[in-house]
Phi, psi and omega in degrees: 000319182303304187289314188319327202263014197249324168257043172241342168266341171277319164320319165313295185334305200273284182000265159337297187281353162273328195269012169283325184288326193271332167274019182277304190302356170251001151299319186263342179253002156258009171043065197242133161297162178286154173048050173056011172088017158292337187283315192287288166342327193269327185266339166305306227253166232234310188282058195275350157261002158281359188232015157277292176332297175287003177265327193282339206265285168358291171296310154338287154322309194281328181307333182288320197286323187275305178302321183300316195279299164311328217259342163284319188254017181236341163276348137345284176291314181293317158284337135317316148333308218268316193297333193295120195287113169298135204230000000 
């Protein structure tokens, strides 16, 4: 139950950074900065593993919190499972 639910938030995770990655040309053609305006921001600042670490720590997080929410609703269903009357 744990890798499932651990490769069902990283999976989530990847989702997401592909399909951010796949609206940047439509981002550029609607003359949106990319990425919400992280790519210009990211070449201005001076500190650049200090804001990769918090973009990776960031990320993390949301992988604990999302892994945390499946891993509660799939030990859920599994006590549920258990309560269910057979007929």
């Amino acid at each position: 139950m744990i890798k499932k639910s651990a490769r069902d938030a990283l999976g989530f995770i990847i989702i997401g950074i592909i399909f951010d990655v796949f609206l940047i040309p439509f981002e550029l053609i609607m003359h949106r900065p990319i990425l919400n305006g992280m790519v210009p921001i990211f070449e201005s600042i001076s500190r650049k593993p200090v804001v990769a670490f918090a973009i990776a720590e960031t990320t993390a997080f949301c992988w604990l919190l999302l892994f945390m929410v499946i891993l509660f609703f799939r030990w859920l269903n599994a006590a549920l499972r258990k309560q269910d009357i057979k007929k």
